[in-house]
mmCIF file of the N, C-alpha and C atoms, coordinates in Angstrom:
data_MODEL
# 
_entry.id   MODEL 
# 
loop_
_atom_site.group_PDB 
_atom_site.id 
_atom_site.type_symbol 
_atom_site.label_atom_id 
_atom_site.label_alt_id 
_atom_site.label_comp_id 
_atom_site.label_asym_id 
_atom_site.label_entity_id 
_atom_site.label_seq_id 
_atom_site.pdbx_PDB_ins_code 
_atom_site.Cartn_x 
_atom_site.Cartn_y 
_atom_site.Cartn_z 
_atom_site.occupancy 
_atom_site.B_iso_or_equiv 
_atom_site.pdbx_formal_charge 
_atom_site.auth_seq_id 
_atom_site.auth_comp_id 
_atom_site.auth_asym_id 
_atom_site.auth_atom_id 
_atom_site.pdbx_PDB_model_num 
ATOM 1   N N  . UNK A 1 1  ? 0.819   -1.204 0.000   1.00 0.00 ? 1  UNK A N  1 
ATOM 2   C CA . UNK A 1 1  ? 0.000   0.000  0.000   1.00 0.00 ? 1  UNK A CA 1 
ATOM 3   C C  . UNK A 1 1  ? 0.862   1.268  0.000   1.00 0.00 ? 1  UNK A C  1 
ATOM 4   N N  . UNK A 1 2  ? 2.197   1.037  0.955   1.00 0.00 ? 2  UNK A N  1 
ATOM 5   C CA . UNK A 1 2  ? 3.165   2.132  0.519   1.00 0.00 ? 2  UNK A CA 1 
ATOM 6   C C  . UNK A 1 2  ? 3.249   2.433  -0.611  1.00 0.00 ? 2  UNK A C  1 
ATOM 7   N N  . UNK A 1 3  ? 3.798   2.114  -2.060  1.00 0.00 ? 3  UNK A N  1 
ATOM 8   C CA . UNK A 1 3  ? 4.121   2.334  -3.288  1.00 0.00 ? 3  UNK A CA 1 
ATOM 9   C C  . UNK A 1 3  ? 2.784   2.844  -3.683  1.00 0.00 ? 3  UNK A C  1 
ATOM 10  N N  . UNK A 1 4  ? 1.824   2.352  -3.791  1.00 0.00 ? 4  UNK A N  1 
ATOM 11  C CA . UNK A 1 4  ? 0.775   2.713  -4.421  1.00 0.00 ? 4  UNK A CA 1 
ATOM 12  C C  . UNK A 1 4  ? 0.293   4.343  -3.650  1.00 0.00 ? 4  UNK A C  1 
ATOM 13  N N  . UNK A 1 5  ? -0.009  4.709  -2.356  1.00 0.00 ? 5  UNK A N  1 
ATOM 14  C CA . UNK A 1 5  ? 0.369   6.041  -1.920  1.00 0.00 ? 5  UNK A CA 1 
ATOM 15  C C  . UNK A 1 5  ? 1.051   7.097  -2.414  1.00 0.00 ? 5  UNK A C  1 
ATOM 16  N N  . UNK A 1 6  ? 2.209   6.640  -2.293  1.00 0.00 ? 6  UNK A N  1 
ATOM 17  C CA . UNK A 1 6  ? 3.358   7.291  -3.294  1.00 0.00 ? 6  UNK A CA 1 
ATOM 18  C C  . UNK A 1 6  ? 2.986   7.858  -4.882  1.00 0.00 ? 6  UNK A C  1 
ATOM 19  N N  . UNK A 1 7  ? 3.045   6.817  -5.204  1.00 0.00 ? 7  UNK A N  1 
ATOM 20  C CA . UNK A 1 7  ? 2.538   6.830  -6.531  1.00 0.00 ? 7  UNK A CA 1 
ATOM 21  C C  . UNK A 1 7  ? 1.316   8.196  -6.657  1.00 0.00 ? 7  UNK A C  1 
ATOM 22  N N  . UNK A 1 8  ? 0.339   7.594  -6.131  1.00 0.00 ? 8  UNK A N  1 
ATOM 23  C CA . UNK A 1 8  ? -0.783  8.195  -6.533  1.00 0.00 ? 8  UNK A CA 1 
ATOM 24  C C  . UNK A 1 8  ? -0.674  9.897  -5.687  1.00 0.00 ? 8  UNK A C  1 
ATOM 25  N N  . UNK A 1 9  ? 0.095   9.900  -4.900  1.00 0.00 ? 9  UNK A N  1 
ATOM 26  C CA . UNK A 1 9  ? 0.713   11.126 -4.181  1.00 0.00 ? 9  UNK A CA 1 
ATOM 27  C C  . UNK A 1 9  ? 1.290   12.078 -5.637  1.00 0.00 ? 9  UNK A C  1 
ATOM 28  N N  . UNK A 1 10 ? 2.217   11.605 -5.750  1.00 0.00 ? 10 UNK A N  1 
ATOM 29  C CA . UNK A 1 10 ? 3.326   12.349 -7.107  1.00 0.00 ? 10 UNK A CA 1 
ATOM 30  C C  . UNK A 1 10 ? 2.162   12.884 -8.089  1.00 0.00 ? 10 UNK A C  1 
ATOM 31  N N  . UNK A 1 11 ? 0.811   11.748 -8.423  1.00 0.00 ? 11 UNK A N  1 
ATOM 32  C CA . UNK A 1 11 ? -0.020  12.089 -9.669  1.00 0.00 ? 11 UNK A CA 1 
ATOM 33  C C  . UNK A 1 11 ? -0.609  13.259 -9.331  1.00 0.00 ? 11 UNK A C  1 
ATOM 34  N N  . UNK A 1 12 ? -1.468  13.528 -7.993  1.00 0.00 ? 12 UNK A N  1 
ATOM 35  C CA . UNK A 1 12 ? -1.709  14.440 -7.456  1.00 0.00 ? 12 UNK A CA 1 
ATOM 36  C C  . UNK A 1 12 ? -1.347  15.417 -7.508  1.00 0.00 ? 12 UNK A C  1 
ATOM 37  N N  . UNK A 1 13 ? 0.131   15.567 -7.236  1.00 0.00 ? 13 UNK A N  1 
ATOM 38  C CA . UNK A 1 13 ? 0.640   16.673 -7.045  1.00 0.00 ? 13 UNK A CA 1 
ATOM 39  C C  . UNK A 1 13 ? 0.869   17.419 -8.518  1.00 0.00 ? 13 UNK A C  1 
ATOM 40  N N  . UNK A 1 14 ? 1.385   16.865 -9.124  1.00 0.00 ? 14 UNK A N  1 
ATOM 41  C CA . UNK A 1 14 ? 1.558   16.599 -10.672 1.00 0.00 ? 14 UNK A CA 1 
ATOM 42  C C  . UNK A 1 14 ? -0.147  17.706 -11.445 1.00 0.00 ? 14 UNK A C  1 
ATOM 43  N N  . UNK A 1 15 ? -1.180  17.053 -11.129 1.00 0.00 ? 15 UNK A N  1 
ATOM 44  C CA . UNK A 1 15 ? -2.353  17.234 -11.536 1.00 0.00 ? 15 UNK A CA 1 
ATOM 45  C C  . UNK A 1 15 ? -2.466  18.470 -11.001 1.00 0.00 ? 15 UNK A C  1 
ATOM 46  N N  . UNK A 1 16 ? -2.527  18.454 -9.475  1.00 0.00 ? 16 UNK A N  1 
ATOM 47  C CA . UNK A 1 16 ? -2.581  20.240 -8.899  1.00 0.00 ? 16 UNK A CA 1 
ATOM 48  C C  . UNK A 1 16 ? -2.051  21.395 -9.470  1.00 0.00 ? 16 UNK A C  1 
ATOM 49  N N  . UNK A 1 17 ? -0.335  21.175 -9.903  1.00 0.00 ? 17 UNK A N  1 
ATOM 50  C CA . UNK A 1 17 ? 0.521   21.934 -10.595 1.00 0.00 ? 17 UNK A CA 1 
ATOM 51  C C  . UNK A 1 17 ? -0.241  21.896 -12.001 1.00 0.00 ? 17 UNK A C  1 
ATOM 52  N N  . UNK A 1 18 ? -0.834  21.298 -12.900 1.00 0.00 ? 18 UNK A N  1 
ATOM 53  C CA . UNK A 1 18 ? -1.372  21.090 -14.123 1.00 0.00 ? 18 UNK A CA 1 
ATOM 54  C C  . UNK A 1 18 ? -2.450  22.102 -13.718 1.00 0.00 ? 18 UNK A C  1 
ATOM 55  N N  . UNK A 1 19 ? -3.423  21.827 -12.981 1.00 0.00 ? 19 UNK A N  1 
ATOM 56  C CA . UNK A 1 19 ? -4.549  22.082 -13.219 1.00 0.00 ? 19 UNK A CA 1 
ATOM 57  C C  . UNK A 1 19 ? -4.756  23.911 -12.418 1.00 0.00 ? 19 UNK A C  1 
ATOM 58  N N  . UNK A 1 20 ? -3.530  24.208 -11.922 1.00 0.00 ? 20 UNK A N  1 
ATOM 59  C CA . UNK A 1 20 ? -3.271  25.654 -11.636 1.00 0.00 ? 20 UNK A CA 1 
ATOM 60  C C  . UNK A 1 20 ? -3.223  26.572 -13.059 1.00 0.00 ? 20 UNK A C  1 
ATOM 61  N N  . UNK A 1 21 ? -2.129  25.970 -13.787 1.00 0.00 ? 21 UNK A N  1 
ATOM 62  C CA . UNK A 1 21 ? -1.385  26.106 -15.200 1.00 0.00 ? 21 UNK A CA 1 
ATOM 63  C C  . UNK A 1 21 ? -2.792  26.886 -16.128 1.00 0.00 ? 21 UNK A C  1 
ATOM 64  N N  . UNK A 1 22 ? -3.864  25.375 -15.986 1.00 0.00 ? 22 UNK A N  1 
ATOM 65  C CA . UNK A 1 22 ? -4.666  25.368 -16.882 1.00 0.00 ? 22 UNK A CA 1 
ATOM 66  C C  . UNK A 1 22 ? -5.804  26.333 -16.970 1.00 0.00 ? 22 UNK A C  1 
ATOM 67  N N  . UNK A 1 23 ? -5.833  26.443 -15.598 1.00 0.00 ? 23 UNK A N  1 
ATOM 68  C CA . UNK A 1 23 ? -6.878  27.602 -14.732 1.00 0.00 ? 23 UNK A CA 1 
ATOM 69  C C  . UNK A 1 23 ? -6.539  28.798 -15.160 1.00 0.00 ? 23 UNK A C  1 
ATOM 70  N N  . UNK A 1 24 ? -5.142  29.569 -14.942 1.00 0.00 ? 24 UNK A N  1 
ATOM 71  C CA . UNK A 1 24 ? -4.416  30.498 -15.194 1.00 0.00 ? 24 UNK A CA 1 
ATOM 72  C C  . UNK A 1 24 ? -4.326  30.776 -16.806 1.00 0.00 ? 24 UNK A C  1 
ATOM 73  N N  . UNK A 1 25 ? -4.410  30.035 -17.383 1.00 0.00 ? 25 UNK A N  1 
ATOM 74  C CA . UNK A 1 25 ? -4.374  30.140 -18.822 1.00 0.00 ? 25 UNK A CA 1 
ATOM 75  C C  . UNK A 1 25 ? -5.608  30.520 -19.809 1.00 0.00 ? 25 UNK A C  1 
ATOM 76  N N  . UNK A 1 26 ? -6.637  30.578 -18.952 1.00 0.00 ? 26 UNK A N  1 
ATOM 77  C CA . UNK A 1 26 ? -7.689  31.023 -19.625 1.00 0.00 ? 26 UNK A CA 1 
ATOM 78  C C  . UNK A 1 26 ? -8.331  32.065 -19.888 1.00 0.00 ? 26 UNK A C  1 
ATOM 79  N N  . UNK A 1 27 ? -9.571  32.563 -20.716 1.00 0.00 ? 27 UNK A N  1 
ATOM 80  C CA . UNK A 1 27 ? -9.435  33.973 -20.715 1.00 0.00 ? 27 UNK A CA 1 
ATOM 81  C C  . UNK A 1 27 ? -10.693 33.975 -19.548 1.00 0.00 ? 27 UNK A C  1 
ATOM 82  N N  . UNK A 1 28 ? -11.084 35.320 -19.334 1.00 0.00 ? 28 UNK A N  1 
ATOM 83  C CA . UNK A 1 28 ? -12.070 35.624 -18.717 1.00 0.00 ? 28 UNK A CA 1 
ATOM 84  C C  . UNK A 1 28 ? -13.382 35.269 -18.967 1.00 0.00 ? 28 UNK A C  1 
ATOM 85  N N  . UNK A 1 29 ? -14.884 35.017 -18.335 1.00 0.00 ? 29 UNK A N  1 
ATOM 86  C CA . UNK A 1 29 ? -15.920 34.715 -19.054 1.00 0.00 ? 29 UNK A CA 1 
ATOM 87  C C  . UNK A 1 29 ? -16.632 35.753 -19.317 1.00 0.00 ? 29 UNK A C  1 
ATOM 88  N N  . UNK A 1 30 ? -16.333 37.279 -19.051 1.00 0.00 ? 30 UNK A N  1 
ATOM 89  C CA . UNK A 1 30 ? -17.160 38.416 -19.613 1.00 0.00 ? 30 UNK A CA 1 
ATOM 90  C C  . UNK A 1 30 ? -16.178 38.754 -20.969 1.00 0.00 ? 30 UNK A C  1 
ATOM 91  N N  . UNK A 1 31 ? -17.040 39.111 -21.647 1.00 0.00 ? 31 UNK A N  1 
ATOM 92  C CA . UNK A 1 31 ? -16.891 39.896 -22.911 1.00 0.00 ? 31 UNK A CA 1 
ATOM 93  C C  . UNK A 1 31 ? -16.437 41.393 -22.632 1.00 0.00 ? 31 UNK A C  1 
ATOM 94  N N  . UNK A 1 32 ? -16.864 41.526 -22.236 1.00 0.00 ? 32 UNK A N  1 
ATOM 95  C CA . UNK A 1 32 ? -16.617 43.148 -21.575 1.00 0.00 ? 32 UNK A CA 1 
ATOM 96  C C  . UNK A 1 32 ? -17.918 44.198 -22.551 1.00 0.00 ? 32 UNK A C  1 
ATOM 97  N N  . UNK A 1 33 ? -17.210 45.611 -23.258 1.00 0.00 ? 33 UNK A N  1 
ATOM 98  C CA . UNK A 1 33 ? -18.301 46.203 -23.905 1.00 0.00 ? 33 UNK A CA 1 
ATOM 99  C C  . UNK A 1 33 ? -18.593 45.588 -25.143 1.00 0.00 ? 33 UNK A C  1 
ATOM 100 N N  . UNK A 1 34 ? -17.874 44.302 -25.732 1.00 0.00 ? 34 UNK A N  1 
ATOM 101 C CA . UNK A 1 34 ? -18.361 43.728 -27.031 1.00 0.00 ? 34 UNK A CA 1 
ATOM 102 C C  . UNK A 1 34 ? -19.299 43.170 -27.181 1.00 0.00 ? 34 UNK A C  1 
ATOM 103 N N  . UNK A 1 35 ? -19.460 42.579 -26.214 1.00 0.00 ? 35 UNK A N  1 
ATOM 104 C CA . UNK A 1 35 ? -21.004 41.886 -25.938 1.00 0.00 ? 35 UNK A CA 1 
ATOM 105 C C  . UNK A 1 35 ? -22.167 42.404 -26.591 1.00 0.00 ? 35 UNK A C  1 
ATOM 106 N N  . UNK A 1 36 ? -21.730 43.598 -26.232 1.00 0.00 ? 36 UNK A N  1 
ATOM 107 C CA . UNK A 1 36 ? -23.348 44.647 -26.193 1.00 0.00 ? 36 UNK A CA 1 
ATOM 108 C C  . UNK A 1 36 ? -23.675 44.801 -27.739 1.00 0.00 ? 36 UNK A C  1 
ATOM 109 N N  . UNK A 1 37 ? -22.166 44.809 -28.510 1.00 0.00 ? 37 UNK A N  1 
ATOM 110 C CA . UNK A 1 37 ? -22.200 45.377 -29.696 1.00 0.00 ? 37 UNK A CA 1 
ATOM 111 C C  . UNK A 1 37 ? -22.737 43.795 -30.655 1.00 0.00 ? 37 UNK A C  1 
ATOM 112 N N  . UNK A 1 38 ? -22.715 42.916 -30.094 1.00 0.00 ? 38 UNK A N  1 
ATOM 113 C CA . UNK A 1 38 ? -22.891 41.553 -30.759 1.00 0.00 ? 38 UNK A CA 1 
ATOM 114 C C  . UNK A 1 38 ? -21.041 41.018 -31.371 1.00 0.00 ? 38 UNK A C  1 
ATOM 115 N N  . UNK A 1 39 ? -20.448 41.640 -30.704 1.00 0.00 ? 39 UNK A N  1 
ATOM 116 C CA . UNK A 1 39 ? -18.953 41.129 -31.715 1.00 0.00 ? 39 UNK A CA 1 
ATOM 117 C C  . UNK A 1 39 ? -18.576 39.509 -30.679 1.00 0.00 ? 39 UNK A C  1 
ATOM 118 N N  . UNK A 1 40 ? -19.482 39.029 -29.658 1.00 0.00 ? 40 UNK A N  1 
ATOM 119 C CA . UNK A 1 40 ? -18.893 37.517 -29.407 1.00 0.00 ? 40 UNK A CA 1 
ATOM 120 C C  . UNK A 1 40 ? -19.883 36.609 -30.483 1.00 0.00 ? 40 UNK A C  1 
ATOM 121 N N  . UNK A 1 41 ? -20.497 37.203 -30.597 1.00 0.00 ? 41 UNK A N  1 
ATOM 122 C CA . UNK A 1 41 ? -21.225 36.060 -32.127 1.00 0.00 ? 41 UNK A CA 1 
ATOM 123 C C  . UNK A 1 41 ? -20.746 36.126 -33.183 1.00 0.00 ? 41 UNK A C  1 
ATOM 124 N N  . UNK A 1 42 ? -19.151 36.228 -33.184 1.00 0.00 ? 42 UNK A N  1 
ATOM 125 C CA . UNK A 1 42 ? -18.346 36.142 -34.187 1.00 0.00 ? 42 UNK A CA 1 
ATOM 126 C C  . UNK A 1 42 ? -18.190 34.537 -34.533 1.00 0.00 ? 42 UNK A C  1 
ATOM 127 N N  . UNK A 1 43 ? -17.677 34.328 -35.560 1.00 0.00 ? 43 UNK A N  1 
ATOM 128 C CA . UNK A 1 43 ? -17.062 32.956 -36.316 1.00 0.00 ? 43 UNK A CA 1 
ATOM 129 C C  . UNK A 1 43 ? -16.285 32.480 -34.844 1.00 0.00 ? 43 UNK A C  1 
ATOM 130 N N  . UNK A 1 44 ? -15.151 33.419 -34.522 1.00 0.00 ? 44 UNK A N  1 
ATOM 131 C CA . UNK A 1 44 ? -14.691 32.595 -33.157 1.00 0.00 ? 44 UNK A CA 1 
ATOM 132 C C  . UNK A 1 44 ? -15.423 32.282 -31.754 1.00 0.00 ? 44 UNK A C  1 
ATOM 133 N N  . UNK A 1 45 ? -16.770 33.141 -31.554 1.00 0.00 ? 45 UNK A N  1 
ATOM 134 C CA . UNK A 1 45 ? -17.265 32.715 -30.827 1.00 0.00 ? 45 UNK A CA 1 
ATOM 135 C C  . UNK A 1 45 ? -18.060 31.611 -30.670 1.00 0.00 ? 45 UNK A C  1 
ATOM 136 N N  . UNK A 1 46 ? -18.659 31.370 -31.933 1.00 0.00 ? 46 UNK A N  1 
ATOM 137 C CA . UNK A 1 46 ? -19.610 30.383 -32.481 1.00 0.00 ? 46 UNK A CA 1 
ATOM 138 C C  . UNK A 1 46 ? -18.647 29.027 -32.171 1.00 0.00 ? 46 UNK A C  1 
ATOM 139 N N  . UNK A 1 47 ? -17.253 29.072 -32.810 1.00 0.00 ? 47 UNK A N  1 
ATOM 140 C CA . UNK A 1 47 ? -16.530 27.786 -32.890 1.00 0.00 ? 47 UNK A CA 1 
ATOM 141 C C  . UNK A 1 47 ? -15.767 27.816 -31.408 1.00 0.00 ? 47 UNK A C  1 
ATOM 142 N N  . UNK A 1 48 ? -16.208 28.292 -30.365 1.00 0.00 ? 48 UNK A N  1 
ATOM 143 C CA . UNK A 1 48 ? -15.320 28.107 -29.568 1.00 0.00 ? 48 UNK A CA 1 
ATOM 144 C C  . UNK A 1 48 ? -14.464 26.557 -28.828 1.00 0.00 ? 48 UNK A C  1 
ATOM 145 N N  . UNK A 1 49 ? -15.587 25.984 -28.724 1.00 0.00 ? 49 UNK A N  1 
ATOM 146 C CA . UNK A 1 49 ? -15.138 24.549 -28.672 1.00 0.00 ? 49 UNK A CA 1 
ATOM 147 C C  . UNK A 1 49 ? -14.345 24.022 -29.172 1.00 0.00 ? 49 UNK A C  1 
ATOM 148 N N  . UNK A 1 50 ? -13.405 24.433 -30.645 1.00 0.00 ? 50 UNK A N  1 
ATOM 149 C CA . UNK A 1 50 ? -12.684 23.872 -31.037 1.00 0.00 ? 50 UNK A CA 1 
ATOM 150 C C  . UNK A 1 50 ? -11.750 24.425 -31.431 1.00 0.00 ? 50 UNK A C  1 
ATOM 151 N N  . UNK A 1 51 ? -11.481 25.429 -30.749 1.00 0.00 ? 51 UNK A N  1 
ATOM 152 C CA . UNK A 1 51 ? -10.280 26.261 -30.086 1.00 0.00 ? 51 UNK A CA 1 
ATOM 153 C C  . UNK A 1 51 ? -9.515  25.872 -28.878 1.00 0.00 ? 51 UNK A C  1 
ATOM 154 N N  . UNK A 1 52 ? -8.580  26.877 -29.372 1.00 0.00 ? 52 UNK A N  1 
ATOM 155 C CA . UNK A 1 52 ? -7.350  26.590 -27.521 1.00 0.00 ? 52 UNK A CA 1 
ATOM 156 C C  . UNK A 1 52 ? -7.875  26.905 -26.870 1.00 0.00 ? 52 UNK A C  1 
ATOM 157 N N  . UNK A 1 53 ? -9.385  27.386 -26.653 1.00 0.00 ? 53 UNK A N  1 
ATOM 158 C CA . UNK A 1 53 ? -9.908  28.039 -25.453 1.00 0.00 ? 53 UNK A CA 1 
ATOM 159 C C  . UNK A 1 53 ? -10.929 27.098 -24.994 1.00 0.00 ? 53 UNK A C  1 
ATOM 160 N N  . UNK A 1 54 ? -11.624 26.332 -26.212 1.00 0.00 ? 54 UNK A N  1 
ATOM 161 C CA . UNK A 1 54 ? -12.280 25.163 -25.559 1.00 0.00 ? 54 UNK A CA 1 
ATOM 162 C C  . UNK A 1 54 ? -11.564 23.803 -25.102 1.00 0.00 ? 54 UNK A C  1 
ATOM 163 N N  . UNK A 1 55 ? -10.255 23.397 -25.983 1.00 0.00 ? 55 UNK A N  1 
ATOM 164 C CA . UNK A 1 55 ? -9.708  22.219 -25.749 1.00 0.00 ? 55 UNK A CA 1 
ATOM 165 C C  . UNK A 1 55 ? -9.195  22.159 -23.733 1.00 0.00 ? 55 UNK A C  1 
ATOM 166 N N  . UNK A 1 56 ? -8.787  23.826 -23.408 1.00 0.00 ? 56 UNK A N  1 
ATOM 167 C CA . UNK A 1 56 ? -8.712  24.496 -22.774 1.00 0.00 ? 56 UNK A CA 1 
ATOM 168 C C  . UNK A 1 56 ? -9.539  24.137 -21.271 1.00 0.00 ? 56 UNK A C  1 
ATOM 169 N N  . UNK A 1 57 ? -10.884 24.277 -21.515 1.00 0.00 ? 57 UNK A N  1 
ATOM 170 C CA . UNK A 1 57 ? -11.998 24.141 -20.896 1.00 0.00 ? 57 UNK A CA 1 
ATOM 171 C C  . UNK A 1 57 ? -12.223 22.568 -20.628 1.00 0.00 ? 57 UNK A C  1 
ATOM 172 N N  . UNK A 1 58 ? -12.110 21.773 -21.853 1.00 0.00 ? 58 UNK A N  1 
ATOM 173 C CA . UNK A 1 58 ? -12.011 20.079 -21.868 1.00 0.00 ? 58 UNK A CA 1 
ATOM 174 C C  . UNK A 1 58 ? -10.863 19.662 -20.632 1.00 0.00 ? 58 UNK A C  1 
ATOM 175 N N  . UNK A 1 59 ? -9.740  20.279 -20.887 1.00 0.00 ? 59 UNK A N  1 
ATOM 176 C CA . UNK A 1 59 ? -8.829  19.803 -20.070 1.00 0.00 ? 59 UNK A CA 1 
ATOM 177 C C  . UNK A 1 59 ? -8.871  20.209 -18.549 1.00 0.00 ? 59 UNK A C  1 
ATOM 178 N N  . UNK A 1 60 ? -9.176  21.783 -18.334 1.00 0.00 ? 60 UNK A N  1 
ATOM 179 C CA . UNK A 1 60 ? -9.480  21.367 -16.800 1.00 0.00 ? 60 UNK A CA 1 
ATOM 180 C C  . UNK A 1 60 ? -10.602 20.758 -16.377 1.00 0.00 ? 60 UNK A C  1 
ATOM 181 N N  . UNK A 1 61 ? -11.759 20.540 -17.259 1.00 0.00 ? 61 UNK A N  1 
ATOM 182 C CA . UNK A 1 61 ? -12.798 19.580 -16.585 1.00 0.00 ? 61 UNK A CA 1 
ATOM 183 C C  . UNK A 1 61 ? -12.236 17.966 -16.147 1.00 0.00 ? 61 UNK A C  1 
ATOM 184 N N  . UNK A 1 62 ? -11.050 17.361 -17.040 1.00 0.00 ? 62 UNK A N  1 
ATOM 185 C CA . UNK A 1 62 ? -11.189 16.617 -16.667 1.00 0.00 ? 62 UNK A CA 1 
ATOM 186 C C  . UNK A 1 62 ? -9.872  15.982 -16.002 1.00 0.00 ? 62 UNK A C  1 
ATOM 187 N N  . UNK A 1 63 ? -8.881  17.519 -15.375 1.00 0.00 ? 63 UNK A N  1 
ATOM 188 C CA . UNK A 1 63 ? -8.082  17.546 -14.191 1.00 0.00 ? 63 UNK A CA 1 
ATOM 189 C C  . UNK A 1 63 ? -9.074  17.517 -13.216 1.00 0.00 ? 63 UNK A C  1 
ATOM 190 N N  . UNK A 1 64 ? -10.092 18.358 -13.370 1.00 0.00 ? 64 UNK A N  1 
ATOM 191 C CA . UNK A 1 64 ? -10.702 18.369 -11.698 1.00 0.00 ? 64 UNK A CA 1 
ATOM 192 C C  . UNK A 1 64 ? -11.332 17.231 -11.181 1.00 0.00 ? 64 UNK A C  1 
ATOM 193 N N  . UNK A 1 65 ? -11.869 16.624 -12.192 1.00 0.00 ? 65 UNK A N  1 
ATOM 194 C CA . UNK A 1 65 ? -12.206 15.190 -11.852 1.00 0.00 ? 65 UNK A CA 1 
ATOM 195 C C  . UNK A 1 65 ? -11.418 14.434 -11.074 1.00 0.00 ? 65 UNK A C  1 
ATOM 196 N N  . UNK A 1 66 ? -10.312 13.821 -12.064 1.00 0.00 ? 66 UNK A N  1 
ATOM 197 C CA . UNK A 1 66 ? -8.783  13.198 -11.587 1.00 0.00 ? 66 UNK A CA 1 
ATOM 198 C C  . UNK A 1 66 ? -8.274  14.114 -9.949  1.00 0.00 ? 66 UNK A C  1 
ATOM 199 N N  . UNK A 1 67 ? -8.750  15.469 -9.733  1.00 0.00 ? 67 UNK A N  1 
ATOM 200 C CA . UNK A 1 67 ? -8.162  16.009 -8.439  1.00 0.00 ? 67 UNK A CA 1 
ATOM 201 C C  . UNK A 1 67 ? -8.825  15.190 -7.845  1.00 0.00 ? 67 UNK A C  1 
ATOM 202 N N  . UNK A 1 68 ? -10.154 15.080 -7.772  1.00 0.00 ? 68 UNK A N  1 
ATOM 203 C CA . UNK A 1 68 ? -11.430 15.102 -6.764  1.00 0.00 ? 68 UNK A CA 1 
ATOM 204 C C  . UNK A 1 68 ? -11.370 13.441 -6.417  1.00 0.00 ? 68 UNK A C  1 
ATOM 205 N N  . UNK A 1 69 ? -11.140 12.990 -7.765  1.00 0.00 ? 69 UNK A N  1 
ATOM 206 C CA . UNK A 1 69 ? -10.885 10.879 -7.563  1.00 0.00 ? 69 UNK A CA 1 
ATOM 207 C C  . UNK A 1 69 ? -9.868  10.970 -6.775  1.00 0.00 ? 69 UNK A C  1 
ATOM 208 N N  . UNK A 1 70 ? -8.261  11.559 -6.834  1.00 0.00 ? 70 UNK A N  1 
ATOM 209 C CA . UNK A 1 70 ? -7.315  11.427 -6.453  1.00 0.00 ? 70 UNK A CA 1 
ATOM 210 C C  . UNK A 1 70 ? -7.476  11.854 -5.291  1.00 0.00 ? 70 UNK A C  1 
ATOM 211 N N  . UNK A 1 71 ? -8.297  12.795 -5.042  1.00 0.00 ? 71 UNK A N  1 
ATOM 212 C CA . UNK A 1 71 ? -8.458  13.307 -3.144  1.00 0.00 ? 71 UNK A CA 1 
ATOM 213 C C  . UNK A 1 71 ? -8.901  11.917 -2.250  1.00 0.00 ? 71 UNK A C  1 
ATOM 214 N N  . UNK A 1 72 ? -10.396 11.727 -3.364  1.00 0.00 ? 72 UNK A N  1 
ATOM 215 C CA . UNK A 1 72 ? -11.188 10.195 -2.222  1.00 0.00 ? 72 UNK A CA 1 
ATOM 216 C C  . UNK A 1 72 ? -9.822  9.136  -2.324  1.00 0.00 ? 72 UNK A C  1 
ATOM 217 N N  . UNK A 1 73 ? -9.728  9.130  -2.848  1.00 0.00 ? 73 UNK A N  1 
ATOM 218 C CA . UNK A 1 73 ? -8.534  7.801  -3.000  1.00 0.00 ? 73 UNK A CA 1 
ATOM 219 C C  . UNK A 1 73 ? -7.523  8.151  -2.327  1.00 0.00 ? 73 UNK A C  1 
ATOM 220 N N  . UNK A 1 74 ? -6.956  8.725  -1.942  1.00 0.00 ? 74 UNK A N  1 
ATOM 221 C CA . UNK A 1 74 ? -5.722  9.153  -1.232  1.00 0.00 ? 74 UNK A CA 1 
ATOM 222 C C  . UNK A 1 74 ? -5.877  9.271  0.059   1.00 0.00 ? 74 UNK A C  1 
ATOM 223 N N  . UNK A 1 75 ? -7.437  9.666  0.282   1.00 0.00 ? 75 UNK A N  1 
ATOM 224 C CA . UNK A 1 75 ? -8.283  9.584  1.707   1.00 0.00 ? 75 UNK A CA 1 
ATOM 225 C C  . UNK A 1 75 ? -8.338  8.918  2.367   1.00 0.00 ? 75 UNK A C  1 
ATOM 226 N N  . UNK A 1 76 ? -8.818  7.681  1.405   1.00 0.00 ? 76 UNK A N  1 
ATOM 227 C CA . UNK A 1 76 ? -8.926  6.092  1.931   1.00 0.00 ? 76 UNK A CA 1 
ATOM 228 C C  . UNK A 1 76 ? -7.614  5.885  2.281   1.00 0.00 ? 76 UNK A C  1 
ATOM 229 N N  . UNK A 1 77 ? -6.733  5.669  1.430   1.00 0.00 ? 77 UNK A N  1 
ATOM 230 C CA . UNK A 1 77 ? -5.218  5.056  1.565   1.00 0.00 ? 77 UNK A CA 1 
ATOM 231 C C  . UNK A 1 77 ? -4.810  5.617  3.224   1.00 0.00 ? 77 UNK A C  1 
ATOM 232 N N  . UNK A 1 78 ? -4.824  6.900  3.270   1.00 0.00 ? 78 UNK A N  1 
ATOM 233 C CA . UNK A 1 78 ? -4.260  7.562  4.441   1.00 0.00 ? 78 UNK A CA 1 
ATOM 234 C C  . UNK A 1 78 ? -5.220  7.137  5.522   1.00 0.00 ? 78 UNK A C  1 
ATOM 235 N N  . UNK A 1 79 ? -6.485  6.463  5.974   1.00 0.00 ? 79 UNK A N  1 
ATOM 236 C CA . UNK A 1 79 ? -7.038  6.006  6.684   1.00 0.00 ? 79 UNK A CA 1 
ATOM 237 C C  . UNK A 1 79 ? -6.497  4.770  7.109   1.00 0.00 ? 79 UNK A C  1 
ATOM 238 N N  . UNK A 1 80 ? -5.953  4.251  6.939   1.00 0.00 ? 80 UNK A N  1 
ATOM 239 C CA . UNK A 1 80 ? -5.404  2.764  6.458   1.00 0.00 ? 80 UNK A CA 1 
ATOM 240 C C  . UNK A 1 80 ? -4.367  2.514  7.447   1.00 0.00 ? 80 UNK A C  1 
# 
């Protein structure tokens, strides 16, 4: 159960440092005064999903997951 702790310790930590990165890297969710003017219903707004800003969004959804598994699991272990 030692090694496996370990292990799953490093991924953790690993994922935290990732999922700071990923957080930090994004843009804001207001538009600011463009909004008003209609300029986020641009071509890039429409496609956002398949941009660096959605792949973006994909990836910390599914660090936070991996945090949140890696918390219960690491929980258990340390009960042990």
């Amino acid at each position: 159960m030692g090694v496996l702790r370990v292990i799953l310790t490093v991924i953790f930590v690993l994922d935290c440092i990732a999922l700071t990165v990923a957080v930090l890297m994004q843009e804001g969710k207001s538009q600011g005064l463009g909004s008003i003017a209609g300029a986020a219903d641009s071509y890039w707004g429409k496609n956002k999903g398949r941009s660096m800003e959605g792949g973006l969004v994909k990836a910390t959804t599914i660090m936070a997951v991996l945090f949140f598994v890696l918390t219960i699991l690491l929980n258990i272990l340390m009960g042990r």
